[in-house]
C-alpha positions in Angstrom: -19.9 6.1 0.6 -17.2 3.3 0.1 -14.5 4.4 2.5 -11.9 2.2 0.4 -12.4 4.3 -3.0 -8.8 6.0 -3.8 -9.3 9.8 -3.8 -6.9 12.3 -5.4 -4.2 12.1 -8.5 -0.8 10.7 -8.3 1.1 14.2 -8.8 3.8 12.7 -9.5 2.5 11.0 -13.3 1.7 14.6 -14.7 5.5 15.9 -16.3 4.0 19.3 -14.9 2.9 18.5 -12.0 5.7 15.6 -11.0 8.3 18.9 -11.5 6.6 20.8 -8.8 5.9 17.3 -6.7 9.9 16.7 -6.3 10.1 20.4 -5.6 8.0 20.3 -2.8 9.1 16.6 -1.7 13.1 18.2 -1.5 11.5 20.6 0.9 9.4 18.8 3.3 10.4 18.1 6.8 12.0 14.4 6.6 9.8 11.6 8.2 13.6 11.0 10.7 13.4 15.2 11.2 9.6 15.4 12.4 10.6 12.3 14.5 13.6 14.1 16.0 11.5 17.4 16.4 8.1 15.4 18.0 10.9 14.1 20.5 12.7 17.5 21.0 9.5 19.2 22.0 8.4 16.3 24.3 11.6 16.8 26.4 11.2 20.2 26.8 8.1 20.3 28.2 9.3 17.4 30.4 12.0 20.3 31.5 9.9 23.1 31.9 7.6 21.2 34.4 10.4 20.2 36.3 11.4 23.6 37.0 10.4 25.7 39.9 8.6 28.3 37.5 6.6 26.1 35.6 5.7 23.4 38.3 2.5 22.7 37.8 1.1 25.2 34.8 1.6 23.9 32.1 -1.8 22.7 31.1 -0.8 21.9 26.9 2.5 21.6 25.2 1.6 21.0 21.5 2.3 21.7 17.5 0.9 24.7 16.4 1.1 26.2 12.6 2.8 24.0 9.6 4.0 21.3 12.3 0.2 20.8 12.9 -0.8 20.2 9.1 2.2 18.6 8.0 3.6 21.6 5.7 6.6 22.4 7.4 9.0 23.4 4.6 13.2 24.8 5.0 13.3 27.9 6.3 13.6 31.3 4.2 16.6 31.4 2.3 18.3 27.9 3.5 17.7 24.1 2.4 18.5 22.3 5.8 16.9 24.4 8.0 13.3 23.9 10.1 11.0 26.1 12.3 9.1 24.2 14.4 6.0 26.1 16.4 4.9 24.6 19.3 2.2 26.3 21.8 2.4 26.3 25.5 -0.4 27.1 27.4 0.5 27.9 30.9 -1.7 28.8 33.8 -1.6 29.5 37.2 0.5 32.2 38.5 0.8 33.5 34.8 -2.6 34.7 34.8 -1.5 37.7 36.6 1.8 38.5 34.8 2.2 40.8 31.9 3.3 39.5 28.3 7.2 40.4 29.0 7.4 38.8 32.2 5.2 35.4 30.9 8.6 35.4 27.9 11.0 36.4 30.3 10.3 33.4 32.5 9.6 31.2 29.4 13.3 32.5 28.3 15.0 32.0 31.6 13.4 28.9 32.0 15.1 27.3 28.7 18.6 29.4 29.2 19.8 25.9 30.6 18.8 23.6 28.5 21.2 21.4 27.3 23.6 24.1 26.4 21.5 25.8 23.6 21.1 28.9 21.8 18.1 30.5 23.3 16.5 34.1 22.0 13.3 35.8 23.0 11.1 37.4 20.2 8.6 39.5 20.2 5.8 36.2 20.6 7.8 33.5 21.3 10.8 31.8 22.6 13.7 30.1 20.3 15.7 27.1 20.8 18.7 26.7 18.0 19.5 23.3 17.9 23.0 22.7 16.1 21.4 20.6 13.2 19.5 24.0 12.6 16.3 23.0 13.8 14.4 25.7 15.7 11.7 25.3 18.1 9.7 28.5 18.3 7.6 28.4 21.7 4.8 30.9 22.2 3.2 31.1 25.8 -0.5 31.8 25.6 -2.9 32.0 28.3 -6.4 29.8 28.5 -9.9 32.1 27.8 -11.8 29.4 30.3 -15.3 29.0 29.8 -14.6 29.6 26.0 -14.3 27.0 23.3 -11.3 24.6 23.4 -7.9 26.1 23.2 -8.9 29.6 22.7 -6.0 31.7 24.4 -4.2 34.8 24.3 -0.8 34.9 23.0 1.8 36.9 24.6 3.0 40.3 22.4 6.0 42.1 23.7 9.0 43.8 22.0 11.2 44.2 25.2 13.9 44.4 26.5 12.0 46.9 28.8 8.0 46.8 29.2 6.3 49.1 26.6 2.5 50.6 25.4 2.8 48.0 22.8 3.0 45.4 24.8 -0.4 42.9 24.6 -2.0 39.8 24.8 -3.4 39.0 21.5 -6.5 36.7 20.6 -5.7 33.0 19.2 -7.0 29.8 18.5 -3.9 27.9 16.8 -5.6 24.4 17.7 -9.0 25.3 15.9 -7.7 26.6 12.8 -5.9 23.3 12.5 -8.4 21.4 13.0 -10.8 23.6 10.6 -7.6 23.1 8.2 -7.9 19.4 8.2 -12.0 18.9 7.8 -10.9 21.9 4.7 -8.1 19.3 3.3 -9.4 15.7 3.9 -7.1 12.9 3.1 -6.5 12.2 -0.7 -5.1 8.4 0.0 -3.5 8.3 -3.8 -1.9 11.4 -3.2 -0.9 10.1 0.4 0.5 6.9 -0.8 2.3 8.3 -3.8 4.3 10.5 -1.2 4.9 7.2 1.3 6.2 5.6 -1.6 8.4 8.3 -2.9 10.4 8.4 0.7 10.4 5.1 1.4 12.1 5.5 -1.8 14.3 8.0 -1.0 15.2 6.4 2.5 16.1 3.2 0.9 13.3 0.6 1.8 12.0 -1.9 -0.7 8.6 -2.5 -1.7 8.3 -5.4 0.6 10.5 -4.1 3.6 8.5 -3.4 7.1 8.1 0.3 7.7 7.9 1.3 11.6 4.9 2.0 12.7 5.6 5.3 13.8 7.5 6.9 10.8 6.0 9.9 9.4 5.7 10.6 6.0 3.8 13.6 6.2 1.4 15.4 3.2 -1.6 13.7 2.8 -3.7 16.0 0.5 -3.0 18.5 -2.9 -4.0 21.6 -1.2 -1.1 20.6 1.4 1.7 20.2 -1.3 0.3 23.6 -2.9 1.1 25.6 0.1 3.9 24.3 0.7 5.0 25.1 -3.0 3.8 28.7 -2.7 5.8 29.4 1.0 8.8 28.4 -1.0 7.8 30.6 -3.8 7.4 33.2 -1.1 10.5 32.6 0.9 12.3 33.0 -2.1 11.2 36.3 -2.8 11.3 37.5 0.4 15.3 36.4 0.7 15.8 39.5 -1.4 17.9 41.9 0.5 16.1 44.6 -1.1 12.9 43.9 0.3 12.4 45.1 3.4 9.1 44.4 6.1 7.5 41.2 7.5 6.4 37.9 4.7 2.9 37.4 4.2 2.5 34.6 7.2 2.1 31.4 7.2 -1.5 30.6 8.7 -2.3 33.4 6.2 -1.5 30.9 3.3 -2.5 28.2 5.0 -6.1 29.4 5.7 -6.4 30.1 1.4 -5.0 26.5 0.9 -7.8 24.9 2.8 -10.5 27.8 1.4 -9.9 26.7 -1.8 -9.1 22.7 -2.0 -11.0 20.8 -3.8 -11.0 16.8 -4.2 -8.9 15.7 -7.0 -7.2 18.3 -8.1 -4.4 18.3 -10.1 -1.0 20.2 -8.2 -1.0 23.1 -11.1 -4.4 23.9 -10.7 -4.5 23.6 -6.9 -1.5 26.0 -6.7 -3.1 28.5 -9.6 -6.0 28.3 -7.6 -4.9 29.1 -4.2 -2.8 32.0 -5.7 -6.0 33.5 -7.6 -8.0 33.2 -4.7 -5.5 35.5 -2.5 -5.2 37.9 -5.3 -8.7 38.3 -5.6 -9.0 39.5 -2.3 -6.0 41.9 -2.1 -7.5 43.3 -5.3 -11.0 43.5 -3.6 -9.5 45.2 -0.7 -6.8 47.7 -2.5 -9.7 49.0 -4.8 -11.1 50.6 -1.6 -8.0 51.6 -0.3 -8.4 48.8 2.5 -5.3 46.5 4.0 -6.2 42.3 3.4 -8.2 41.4 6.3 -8.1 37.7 7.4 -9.1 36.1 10.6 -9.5 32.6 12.3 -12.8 31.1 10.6 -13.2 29.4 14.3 -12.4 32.4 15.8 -12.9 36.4 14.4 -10.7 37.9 17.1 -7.9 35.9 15.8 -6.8 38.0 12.7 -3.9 36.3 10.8 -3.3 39.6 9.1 -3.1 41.9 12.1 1.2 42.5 11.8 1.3 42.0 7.2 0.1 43.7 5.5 1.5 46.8 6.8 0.5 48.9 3.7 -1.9 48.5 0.6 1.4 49.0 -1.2 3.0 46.0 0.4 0.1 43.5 -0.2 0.3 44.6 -4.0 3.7 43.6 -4.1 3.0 40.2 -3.2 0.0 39.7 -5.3 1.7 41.3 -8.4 4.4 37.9 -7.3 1.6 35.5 -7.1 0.4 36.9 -11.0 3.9 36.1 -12.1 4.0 32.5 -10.9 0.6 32.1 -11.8 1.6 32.8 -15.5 4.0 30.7 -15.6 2.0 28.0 -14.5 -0.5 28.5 -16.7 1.7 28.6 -19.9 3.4 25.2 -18.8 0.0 23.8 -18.0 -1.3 24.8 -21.7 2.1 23.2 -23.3 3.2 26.9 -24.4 6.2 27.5 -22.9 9.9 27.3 -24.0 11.1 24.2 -22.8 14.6 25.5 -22.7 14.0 28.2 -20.1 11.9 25.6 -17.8 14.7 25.9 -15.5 15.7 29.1 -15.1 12.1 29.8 -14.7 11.7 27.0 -11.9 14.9 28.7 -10.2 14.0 32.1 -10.0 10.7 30.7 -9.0 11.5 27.9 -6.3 15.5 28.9 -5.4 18.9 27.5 -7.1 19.8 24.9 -5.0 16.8 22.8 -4.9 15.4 23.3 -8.7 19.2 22.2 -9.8 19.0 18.8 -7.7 15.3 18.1 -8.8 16.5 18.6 -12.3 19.6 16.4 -11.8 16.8 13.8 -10.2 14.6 13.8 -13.0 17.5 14.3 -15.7 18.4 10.4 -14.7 14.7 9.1 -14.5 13.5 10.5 -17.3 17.2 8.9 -19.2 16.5 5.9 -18.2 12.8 5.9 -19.1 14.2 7.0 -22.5 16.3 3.9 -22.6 13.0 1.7 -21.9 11.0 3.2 -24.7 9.3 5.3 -22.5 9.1 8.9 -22.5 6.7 12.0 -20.5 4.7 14.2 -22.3 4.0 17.9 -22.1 0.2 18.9 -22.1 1.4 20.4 -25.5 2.8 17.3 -26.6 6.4 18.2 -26.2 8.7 15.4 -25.1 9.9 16.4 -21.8 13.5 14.2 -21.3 16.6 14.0 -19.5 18.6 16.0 -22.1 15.8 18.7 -22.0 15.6 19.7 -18.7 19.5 18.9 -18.2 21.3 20.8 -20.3 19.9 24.3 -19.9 20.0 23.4 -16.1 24.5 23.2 -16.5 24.3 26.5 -18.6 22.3 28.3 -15.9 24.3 27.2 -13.2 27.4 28.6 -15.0 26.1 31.7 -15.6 23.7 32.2 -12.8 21.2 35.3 -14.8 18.5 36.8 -13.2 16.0 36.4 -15.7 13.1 38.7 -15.4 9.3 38.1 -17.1 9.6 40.7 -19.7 12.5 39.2 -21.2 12.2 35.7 -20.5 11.6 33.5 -23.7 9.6 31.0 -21.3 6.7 33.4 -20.8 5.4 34.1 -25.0 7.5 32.0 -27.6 6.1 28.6 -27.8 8.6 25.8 -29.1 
């Protein structure tokens, strides 16, 4: 095979799929953000070994979760805010210690650190940075004689010790690297995303690029989940629901199930979404909760705290059938222009949709202006004025617009 052969699509040349690409480009981590966080996390470690409790045992110190496969998106509910998950395997000493002890010293350890916020949770210690970056570290403890990396991560509520308390099986590291033989490198899509925040950061075409900038997403299946953790962030920002978020890894591990090479992002992100209703389906027909574990390691179930009912996981999948309609009708050139945006904000959040809109409300004018205009699968002209307009109305009026009365999802233009 001819290793220099460009793989994947250029998302950002489908109308359809470029409005989802900028969505999930305003999103991402920024390259000078997963610089500043790959640093952060470096100097702790370089703190916790010099302390008296963790002389000595602490045997790894890396990225675990979205950090690992470049889909760290803004936190639920904010646009400047990033979670950043970093393992720390200790050993030694902390062989012997129960869960609440290993994140009570892991907590007192940090309560010095350069002034910061720190908090314990229930599997992992936080450090608040004041640009509202988190680091999330979780302590886990080495299986030996067992394949690389395979640990137990600490479980416990606290503040006192209780019968809950546990060390549960993981394998962060193998999932990721199971995730990246699942989602190989698309180069077209990976140098379409280069280009776009090169772009954004100001270089020109010719300028030198340092070496060690990051630019992040490298396949379709990569910008899909990212897309569908916004879409579920969103949803999950409503006060009135109440329990965990489907996780992460959970999302991550249908992502890479279902990529396939040159994809386009609408059918990468219907497809991922099918394949995770399927299964809830599968398993609410027998009165069963979703059940999904670590394909490199069974004991690692990435379902064991959500769902915590077969009513919950219907809740989420009847979401995903939503966006998935909407999808579909845009992809088939039958939905109301007009309510695009409305749609894409109760879909993706205000703030974002409005400033991708703005984006590609001067593009797409000054395309117009060079004789040059996007296309809907339908045929519709997608311009400026299109996407603009409705977008000011919206953002005076601010509705809630929900499926059964929104023009976008039956009345074709």
């Amino acid at each position: 095979m001819n290793m220099n052969i460009p793989t994947g699509i250029n998302p950002f040349l489908d109308p359809i799929d470029r409005i989802l690409a900028e969505i999930a480009f305003s999103i991402q981590l920024p390259p000078s953000l997963h610089a500043k966080a790959v640093s952060r996390y470096e100097a702790v470690r370089k703190h916790l070994e010099a302390t008296a409790s963790f002389f000595g045992d602490i045997e790894h110190f890396y990225p675990q979760g979205s950090m690992a496969i470049d889909a760290t998106i803004s936190t639920r509910g904010t646009d400047d805010e990033y979670d950043i998950d970093i393992i720390a395997q200790v050993g030694g000493r902390f062989h012997t210690m129960s869960p609440l002890d290993v994140l009570v010293t892991l907590e007192r350890g940090l309560a010095d650190y350069r002034g910061l916020k720190v908090t314990r949770q229930t599997r992992c210690v936080t450090l608040h940075y004041a640009d509202n970056m988190h680091l999330d570290i979780s302590p886990v403890i080495r299986d030996y004689g067992r394949p690389d990396r395979q640990s137990h991560i600490m479980h416990a509520k606290g503040p006192q010790a209780g019968a809950d308390d546990c060390r549960v099986p993981t394998n962060a590291y193998a999932f990721v690297e199971w995730y990246k033989r699942n989602t190989p490198d698309e180069t077209v899509v990976r140098d379409a995303f280069q280009k776009r925040w090169q772009d954004a950061m100001g270089f020109a075409a010719d300028a030198e690029v340092p070496d060690q900038t990051h630019f992040g997403v490298k396949s379709m299946a990569t910008l899909a989940l990212q897309l569908l953790k916004r879409y579920r962030n969103i949803r999950y920002d409503d006060p009135r629901r109440t329990g965990r978020m489907p996780p992460s890894v959970m999302l991550a591990y249908y992502a890479a199930k279902t990529s396939r090479p040159g994809q386009k992002l609408t059918e990468a992100l219907i497809g991922v979404c099918n394949a995770i209703i399927t299964d809830i389906a599968y398993a609410s027909a027998r009165g069963l909760k979703l059940h999904v574990a670590n394909p490199e390691y069974s004991e690692d179930v990435f379902t064991d705290r959500w769902p915590e009912s077969v009513q919950q996981q219907n809740l989420f999948a009847n979401d995903l059938r939503e966006l998935v309609g909407g999808l579909e009708l845009l992809r088939a050139g039958k939905a109301d222009l007009t309510r695009m945006p409305d749609w894409l904000r109760e879909m993706f959040g205000d703030r974002i949709v409005t400033s991708v809109i703005d984006h590609m409300a001067a593009a797409n004018g000054s395309a117009i202006k060079s004789s040059t205009q996007m296309y809907t699968p339908g045929g519709a002209v997608l311009t400026g004025s299109a996407l603009a307009a409705p977008a000011v109305a919206a953002a005076k009026t601010s509705p809630i617009i929900k499926p059964s009365s929104h023009t976008f999802f039956g009345d074709a233009p």
